[in-house]
PDB file of N, CA, C and O in Angstrom:
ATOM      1  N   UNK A   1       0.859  -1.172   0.000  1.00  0.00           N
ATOM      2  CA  UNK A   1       0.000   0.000   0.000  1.00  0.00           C
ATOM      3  C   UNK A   1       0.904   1.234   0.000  1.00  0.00           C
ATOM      4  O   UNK A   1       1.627   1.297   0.995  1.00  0.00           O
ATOM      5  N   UNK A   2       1.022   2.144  -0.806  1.00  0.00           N
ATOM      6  CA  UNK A   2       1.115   3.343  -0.827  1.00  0.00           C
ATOM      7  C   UNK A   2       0.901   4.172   0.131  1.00  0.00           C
ATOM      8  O   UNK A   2      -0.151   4.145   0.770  1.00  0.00           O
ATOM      9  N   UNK A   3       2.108   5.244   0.427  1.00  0.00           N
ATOM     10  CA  UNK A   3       1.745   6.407   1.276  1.00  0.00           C
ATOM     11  C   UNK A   3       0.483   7.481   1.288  1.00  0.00           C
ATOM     12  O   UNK A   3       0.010   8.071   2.259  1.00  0.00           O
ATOM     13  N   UNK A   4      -0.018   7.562  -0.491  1.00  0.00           N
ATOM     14  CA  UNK A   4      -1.094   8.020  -0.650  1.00  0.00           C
ATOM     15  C   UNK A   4      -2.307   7.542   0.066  1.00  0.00           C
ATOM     16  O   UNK A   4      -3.135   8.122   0.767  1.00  0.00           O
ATOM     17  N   UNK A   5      -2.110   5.858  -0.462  1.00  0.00           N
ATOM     18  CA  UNK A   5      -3.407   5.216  -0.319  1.00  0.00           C
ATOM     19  C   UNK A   5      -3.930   4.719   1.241  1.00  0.00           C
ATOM     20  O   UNK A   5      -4.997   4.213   1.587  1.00  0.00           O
ATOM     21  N   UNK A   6      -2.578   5.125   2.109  1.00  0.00           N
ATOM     22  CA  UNK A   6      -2.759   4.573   3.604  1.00  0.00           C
ATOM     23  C   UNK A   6      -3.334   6.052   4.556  1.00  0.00           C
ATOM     24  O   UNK A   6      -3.872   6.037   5.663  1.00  0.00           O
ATOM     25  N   UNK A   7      -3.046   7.106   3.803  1.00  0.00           N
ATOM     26  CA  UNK A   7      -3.222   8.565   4.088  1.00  0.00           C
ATOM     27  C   UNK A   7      -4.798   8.583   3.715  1.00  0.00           C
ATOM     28  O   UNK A   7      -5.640   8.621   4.613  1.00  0.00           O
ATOM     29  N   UNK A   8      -5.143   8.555   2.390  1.00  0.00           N
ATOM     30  CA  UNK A   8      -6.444   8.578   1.851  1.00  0.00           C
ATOM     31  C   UNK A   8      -7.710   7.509   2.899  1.00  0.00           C
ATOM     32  O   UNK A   8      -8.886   7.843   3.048  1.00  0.00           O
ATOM     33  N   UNK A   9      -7.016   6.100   3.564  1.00  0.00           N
ATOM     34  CA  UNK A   9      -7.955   5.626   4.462  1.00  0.00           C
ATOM     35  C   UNK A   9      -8.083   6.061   5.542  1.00  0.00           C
ATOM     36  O   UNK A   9      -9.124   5.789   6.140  1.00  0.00           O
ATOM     37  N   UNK A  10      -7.056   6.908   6.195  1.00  0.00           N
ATOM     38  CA  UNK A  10      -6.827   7.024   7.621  1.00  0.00           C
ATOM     39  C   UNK A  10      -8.159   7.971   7.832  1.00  0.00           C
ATOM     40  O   UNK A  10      -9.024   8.259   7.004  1.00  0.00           O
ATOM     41  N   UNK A  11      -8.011   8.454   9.546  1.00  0.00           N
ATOM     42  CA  UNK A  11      -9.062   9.337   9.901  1.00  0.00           C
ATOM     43  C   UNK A  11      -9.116  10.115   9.806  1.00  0.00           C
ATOM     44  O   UNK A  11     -10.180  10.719   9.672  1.00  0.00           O
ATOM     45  N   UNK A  12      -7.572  10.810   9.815  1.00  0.00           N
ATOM     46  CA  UNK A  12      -7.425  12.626   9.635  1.00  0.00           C
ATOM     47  C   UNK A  12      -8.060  13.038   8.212  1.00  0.00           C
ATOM     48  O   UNK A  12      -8.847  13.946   7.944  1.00  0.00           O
ATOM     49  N   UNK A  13      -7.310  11.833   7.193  1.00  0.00           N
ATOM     50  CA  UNK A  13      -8.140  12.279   5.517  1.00  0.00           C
ATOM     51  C   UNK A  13      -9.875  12.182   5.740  1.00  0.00           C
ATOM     52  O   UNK A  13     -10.584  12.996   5.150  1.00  0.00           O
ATOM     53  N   UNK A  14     -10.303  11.443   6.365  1.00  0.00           N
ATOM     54  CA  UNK A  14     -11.955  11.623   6.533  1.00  0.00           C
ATOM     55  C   UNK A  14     -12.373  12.461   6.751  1.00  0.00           C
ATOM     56  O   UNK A  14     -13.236  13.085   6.133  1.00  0.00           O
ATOM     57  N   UNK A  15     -11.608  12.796   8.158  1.00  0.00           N
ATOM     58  CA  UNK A  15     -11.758  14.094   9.061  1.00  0.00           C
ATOM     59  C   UNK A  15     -11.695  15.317   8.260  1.00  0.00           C
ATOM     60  O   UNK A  15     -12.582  16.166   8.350  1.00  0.00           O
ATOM     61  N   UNK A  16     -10.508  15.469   7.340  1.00  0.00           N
ATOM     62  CA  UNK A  16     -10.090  16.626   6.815  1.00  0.00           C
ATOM     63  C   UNK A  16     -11.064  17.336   5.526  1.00  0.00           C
ATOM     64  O   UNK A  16     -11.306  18.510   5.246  1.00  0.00           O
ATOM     65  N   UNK A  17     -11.580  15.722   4.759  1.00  0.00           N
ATOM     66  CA  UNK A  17     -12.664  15.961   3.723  1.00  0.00           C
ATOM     67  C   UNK A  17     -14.336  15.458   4.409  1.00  0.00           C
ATOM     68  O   UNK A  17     -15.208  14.838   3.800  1.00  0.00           O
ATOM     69  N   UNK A  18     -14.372  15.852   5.520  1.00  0.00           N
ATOM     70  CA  UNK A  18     -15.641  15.452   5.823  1.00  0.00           C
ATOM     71  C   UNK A  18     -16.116  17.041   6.087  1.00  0.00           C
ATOM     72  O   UNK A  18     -15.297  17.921   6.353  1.00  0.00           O
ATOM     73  N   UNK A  19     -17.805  17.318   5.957  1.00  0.00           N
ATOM     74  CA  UNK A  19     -17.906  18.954   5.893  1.00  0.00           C
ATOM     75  C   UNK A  19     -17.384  19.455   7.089  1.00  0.00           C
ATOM     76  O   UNK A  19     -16.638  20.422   6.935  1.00  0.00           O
ATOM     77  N   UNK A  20     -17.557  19.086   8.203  1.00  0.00           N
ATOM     78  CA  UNK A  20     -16.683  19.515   9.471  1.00  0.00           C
ATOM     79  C   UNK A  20     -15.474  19.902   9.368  1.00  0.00           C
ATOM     80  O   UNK A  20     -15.089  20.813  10.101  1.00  0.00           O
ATOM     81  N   UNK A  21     -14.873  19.491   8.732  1.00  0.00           N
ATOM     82  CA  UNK A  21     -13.634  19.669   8.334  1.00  0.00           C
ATOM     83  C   UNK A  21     -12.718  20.373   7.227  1.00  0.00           C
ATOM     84  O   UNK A  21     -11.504  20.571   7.273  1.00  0.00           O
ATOM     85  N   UNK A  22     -13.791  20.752   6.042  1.00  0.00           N
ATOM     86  CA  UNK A  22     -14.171  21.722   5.401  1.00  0.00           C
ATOM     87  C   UNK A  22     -14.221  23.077   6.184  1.00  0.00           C
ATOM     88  O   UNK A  22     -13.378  23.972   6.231  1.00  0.00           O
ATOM     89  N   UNK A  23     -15.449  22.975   6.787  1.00  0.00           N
ATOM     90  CA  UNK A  23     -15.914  24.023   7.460  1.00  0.00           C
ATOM     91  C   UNK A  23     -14.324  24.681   8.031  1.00  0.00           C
ATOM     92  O   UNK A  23     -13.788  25.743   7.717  1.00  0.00           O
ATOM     93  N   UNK A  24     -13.930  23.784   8.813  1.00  0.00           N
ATOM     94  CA  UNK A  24     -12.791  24.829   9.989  1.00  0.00           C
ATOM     95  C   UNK A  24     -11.349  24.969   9.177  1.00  0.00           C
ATOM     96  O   UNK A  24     -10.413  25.675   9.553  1.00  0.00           O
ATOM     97  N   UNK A  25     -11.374  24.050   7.843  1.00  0.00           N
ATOM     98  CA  UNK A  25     -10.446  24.645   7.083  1.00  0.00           C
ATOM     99  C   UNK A  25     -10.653  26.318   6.661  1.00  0.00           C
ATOM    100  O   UNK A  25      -9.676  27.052   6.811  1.00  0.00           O
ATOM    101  N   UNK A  26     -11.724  26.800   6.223  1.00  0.00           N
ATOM    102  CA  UNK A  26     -12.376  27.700   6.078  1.00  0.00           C
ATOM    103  C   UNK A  26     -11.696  28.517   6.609  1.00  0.00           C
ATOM    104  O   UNK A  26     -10.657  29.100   6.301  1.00  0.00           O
ATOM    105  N   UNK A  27     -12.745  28.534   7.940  1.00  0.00           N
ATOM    106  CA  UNK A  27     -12.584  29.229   9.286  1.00  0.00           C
ATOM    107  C   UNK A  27     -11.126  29.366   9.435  1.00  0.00           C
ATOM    108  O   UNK A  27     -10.992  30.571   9.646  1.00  0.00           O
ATOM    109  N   UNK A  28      -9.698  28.715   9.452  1.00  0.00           N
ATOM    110  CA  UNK A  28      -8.520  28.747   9.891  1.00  0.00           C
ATOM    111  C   UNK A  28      -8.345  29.828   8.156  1.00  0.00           C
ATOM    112  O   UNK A  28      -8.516  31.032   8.349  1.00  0.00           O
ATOM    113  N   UNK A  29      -8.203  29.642   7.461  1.00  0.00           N
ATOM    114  CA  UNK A  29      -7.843  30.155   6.285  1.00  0.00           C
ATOM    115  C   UNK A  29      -8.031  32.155   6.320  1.00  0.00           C
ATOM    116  O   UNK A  29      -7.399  33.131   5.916  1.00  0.00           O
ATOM    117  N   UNK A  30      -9.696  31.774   7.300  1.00  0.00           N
ATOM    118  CA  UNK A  30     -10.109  33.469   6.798  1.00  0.00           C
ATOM    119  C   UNK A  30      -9.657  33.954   8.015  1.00  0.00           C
ATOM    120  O   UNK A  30      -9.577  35.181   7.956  1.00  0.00           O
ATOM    121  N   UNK A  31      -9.206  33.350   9.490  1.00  0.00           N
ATOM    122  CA  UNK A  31      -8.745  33.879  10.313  1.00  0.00           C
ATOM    123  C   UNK A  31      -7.419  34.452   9.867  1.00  0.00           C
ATOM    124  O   UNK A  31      -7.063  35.629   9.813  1.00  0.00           O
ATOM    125  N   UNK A  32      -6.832  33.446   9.589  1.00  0.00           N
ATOM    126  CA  UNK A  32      -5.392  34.090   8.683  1.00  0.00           C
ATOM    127  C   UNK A  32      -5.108  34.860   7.757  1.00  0.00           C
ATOM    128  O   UNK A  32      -4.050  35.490   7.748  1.00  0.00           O
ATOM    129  N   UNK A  33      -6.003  34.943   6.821  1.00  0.00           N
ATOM    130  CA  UNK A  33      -6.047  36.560   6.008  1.00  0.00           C
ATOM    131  C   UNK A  33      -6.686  37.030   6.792  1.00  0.00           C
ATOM    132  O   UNK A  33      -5.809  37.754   7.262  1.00  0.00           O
ATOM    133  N   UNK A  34      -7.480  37.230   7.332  1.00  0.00           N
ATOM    134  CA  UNK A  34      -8.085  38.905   8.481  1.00  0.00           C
ATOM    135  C   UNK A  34      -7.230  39.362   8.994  1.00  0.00           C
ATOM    136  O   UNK A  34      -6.912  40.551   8.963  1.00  0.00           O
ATOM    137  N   UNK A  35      -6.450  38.067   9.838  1.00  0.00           N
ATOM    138  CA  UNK A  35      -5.291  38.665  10.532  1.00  0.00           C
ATOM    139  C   UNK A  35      -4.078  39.029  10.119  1.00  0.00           C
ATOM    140  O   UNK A  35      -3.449  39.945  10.648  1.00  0.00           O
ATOM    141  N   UNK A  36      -3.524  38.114   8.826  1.00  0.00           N
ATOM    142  CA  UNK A  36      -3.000  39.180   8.055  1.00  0.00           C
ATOM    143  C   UNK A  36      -3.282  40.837   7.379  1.00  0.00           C
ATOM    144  O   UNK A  36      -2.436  41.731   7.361  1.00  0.00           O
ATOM    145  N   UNK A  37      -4.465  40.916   6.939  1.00  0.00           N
ATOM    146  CA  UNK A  37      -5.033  41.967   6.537  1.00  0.00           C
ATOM    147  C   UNK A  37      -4.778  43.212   7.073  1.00  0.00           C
ATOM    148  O   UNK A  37      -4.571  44.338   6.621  1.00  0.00           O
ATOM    149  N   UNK A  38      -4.905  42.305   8.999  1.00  0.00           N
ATOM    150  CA  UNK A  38      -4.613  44.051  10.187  1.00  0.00           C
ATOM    151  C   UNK A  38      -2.801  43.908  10.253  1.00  0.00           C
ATOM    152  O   UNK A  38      -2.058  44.700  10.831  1.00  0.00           O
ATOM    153  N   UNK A  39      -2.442  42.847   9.596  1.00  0.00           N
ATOM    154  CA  UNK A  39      -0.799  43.642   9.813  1.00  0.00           C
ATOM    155  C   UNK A  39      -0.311  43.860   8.827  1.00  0.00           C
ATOM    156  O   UNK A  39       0.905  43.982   8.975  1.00  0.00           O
ATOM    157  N   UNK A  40      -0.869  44.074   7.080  1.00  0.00           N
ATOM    158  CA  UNK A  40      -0.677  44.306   5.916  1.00  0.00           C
ATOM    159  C   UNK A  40       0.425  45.439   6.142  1.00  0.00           C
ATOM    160  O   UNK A  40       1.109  45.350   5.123  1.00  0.00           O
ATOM    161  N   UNK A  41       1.080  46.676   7.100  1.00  0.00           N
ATOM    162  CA  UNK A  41       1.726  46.911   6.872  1.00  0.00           C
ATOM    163  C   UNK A  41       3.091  46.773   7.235  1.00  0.00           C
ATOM    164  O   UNK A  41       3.976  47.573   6.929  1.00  0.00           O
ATOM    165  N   UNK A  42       3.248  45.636   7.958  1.00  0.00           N
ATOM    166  CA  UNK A  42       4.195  44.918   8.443  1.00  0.00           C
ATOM    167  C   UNK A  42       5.040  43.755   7.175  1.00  0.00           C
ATOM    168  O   UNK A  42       4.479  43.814   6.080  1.00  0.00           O
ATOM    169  N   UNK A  43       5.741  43.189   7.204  1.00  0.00           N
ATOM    170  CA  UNK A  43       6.402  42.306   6.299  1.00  0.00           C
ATOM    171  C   UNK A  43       5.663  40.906   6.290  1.00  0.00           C
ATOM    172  O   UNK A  43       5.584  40.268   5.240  1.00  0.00           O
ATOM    173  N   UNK A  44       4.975  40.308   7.802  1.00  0.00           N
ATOM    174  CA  UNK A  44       4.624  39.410   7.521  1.00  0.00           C
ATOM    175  C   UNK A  44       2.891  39.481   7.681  1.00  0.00           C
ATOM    176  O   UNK A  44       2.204  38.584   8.168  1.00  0.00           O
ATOM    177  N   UNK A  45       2.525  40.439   7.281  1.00  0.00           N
ATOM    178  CA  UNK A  45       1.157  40.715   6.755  1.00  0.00           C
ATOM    179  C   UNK A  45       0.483  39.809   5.381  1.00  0.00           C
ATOM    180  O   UNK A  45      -0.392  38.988   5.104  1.00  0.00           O
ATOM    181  N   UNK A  46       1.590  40.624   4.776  1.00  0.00           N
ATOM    182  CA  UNK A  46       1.215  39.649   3.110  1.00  0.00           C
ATOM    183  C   UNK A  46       1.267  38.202   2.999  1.00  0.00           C
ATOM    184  O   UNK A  46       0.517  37.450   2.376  1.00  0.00           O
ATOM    185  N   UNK A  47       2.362  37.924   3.767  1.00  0.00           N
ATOM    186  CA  UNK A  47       2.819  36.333   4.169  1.00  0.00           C
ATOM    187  C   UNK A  47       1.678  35.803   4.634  1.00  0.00           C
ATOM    188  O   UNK A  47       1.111  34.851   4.099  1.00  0.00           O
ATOM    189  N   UNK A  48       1.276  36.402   5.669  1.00  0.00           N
ATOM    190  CA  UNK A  48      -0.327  35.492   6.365  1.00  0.00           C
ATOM    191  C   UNK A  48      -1.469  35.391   5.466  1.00  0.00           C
ATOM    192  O   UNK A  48      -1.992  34.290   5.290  1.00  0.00           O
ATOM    193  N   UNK A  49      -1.831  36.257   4.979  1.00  0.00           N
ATOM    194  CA  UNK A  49      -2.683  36.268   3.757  1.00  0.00           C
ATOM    195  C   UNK A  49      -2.506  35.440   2.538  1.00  0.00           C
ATOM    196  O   UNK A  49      -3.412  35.086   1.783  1.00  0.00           O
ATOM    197  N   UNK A  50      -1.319  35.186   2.435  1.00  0.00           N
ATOM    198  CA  UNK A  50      -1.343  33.989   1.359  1.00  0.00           C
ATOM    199  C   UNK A  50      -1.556  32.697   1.773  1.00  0.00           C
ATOM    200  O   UNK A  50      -2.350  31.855   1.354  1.00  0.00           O
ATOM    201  N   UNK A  51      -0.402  32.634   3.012  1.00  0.00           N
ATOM    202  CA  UNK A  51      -0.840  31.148   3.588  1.00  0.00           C
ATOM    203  C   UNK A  51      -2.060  31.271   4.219  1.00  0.00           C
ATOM    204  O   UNK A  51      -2.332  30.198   4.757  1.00  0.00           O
ATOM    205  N   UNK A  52      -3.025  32.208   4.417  1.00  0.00           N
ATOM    206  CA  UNK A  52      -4.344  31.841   5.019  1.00  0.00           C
ATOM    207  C   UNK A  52      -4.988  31.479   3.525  1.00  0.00           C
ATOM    208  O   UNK A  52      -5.706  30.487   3.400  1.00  0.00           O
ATOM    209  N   UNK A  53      -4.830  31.926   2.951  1.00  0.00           N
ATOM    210  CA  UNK A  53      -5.471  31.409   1.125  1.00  0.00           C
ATOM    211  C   UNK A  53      -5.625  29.942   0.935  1.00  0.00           C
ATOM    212  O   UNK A  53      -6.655  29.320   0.676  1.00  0.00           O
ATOM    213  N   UNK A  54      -4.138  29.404   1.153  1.00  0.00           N
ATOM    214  CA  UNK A  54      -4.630  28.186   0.797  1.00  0.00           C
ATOM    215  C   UNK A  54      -5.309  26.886   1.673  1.00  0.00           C
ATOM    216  O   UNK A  54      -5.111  25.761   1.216  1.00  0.00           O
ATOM    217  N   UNK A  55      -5.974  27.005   2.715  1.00  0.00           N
ATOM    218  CA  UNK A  55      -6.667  26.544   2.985  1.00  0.00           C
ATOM    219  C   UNK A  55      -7.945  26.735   3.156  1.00  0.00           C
ATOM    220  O   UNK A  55      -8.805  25.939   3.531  1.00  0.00           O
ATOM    221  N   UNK A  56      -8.053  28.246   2.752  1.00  0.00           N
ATOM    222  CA  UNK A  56      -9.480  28.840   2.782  1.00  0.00           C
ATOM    223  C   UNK A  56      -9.910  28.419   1.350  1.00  0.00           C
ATOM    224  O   UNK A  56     -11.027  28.075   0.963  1.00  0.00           O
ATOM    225  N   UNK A  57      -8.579  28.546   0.559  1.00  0.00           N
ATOM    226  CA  UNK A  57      -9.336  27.793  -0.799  1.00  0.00           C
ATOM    227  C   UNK A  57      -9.668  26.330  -1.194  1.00  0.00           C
ATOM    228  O   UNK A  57     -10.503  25.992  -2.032  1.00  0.00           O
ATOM    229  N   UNK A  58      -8.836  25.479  -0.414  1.00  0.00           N
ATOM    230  CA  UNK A  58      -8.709  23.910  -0.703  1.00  0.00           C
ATOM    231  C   UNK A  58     -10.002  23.706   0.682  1.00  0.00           C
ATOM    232  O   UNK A  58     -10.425  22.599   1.014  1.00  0.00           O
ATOM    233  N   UNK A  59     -10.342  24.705   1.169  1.00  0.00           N
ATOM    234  CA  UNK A  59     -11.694  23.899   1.875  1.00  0.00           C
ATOM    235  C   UNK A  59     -12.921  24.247   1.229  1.00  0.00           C
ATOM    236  O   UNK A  59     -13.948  23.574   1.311  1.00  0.00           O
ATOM    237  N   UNK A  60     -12.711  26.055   0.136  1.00  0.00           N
ATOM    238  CA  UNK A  60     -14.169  25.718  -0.223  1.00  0.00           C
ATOM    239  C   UNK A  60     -14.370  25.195  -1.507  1.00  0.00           C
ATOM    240  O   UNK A  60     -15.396  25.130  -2.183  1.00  0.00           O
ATOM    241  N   UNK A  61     -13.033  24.774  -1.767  1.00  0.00           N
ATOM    242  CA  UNK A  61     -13.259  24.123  -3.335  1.00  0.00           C
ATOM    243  C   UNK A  61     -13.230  22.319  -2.951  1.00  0.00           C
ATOM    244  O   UNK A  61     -13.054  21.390  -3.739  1.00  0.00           O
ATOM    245  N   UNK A  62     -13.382  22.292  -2.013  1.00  0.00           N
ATOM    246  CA  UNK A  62     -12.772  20.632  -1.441  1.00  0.00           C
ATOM    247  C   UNK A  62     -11.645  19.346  -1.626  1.00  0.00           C
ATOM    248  O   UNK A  62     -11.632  18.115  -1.618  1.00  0.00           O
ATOM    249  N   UNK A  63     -10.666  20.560  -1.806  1.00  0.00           N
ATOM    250  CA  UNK A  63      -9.251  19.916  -2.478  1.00  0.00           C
ATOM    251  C   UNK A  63      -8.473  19.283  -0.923  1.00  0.00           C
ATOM    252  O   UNK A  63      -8.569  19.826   0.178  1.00  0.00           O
ATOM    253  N   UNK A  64      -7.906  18.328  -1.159  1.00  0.00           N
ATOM    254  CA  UNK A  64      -6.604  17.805  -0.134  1.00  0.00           C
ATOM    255  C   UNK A  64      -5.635  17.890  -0.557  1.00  0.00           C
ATOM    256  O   UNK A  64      -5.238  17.046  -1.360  1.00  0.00           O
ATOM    257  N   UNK A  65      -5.016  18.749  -0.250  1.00  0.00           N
ATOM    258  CA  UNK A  65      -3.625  19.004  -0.610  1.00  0.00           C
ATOM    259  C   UNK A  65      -2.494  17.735   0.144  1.00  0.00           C
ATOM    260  O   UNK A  65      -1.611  17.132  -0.466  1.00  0.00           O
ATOM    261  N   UNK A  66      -2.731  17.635   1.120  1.00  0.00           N
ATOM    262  CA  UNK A  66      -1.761  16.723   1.782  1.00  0.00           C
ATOM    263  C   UNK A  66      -1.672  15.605   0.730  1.00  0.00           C
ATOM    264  O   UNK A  66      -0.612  15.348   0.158  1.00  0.00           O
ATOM    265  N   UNK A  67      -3.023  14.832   0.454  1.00  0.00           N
ATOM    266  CA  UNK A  67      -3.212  13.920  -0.656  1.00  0.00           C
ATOM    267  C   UNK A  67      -2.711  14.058  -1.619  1.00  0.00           C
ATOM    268  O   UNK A  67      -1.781  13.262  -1.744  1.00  0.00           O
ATOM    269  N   UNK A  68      -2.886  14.918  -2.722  1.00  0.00           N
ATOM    270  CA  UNK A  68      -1.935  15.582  -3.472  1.00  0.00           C
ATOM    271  C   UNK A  68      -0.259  15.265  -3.527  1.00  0.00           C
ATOM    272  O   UNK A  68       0.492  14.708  -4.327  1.00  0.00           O
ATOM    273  N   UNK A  69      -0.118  15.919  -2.259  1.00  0.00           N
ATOM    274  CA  UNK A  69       1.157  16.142  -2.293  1.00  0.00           C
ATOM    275  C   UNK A  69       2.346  14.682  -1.713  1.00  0.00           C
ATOM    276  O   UNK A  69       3.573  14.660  -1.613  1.00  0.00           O
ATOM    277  N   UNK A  70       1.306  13.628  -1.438  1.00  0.00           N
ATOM    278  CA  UNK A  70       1.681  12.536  -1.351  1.00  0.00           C
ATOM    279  C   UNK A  70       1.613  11.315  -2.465  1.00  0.00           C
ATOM    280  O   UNK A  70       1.786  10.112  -2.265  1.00  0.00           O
ATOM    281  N   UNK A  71       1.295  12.027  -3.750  1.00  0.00           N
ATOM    282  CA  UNK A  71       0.704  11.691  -5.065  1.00  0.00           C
ATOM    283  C   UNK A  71      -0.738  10.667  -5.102  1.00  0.00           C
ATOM    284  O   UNK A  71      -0.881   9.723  -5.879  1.00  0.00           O
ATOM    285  N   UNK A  72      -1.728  11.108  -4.078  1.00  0.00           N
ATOM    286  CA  UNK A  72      -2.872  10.680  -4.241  1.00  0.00           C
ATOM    287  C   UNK A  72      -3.883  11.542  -4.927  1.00  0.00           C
ATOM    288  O   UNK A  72      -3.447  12.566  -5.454  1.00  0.00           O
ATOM    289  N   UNK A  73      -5.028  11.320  -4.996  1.00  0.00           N
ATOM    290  CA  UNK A  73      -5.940  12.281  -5.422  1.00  0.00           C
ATOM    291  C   UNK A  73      -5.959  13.609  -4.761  1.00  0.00           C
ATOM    292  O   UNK A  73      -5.490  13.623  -3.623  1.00  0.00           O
ATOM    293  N   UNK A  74      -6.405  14.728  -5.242  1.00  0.00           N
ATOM    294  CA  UNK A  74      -6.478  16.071  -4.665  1.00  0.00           C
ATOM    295  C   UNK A  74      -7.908  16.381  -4.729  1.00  0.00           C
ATOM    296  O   UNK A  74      -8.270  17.393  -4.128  1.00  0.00           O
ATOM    297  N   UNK A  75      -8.796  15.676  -5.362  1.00  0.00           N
ATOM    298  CA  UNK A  75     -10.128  16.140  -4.907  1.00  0.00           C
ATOM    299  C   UNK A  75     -10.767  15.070  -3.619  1.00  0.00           C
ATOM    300  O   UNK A  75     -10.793  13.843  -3.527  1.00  0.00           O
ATOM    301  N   UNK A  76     -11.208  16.082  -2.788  1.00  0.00           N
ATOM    302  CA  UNK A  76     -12.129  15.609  -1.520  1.00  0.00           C
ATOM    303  C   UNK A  76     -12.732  14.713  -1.759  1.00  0.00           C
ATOM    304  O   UNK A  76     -12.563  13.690  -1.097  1.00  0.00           O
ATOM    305  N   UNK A  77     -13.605  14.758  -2.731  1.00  0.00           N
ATOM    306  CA  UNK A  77     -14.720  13.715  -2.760  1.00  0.00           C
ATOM    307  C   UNK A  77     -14.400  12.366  -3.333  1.00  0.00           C
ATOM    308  O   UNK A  77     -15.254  11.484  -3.244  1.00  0.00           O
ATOM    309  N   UNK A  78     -12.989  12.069  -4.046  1.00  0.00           N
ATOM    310  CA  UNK A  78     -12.801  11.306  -4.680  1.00  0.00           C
ATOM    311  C   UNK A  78     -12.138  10.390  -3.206  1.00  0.00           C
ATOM    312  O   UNK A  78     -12.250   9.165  -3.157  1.00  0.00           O
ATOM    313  N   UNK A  79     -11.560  11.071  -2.241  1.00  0.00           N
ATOM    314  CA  UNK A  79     -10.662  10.198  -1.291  1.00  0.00           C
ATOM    315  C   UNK A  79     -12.161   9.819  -0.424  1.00  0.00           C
ATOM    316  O   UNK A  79     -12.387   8.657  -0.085  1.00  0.00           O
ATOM    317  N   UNK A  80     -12.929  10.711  -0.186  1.00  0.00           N
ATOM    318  CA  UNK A  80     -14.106   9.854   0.820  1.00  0.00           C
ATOM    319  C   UNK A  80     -14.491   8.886   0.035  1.00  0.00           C
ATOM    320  O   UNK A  80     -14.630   7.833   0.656  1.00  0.00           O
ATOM    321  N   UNK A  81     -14.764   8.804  -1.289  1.00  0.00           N
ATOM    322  CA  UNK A  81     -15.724   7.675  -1.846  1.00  0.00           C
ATOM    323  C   UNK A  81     -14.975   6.663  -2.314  1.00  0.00           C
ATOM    324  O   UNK A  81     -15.453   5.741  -2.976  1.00  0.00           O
ATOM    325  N   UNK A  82     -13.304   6.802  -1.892  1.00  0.00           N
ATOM    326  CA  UNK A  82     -12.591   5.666  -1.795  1.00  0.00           C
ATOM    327  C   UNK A  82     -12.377   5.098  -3.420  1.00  0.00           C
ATOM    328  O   UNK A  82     -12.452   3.869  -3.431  1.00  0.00           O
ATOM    329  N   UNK A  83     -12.200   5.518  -4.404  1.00  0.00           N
ATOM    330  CA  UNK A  83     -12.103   5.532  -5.822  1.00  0.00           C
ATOM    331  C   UNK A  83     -10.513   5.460  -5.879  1.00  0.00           C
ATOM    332  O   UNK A  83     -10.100   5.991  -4.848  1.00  0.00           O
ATOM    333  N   UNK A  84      -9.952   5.227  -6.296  1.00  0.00           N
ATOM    334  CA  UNK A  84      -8.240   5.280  -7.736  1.00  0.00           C
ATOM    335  C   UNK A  84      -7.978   6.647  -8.156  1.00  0.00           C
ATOM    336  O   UNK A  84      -8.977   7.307  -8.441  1.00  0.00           O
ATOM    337  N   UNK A  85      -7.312   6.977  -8.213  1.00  0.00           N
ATOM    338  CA  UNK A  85      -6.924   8.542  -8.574  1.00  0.00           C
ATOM    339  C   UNK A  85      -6.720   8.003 -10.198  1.00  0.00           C
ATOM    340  O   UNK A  85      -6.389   8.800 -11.076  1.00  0.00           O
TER     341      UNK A  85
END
C-alpha cells in the first residue's frame, strides 16, 4: 500500500474531507487573512494572507492538498468515496 493510499484511508483524511472539516479549514484560512489583513503593513502581513489562502481555498473548493502532495488524489470527494486517482 502506498503512502497516498494509507493517508487517503486514515481518519485525519476523513476528518479533513468530511464537511466539518471543510468548514474549519475555512474558518482557519479566513482567520489568517483577516489577521493578516490588520498587519498588511508589516512584512509578515502579506505572508499570512497567502498562507491563510490556501486553505481557505482547498476547503471551499474541497481539495486535499496533503493527498496531493503525497501523489494521491487532490479532490475531496474522490478520497471519501474511496475511488483510484
Amino acid at each position: 500500500m502506498s503512502l497516498a493510499e494509507s493517508f487517503g484511508k486514515s481518519g485525519l483524511a476523513r476528518f479533513i474531507n468530511s464537511p466539518t472539516g471543510r468548514v474549519l479549514r475555512i474558518a482557519i484560512g479566513l482567520g489568517l487573512v483577516g489577521y493578516g489583513f490588520t498587519q498588511r503593513g508589516t512584512s509578515s502581513g502579506p505572508i499570512l494572507m497567502a498562507v491563510g489562502a490556501i486553505p481557505l481555498i482547498a476547503g471551499a473548493f474541497n481539495l486535499c492538498l496533503v493527498s496531493a502532495l503525497l501523489g494521491g488524489p487532490i479532490s475531496g470527494a474522490r478520497i471519501n468515496s474511496g475511488r483510484p486517482s
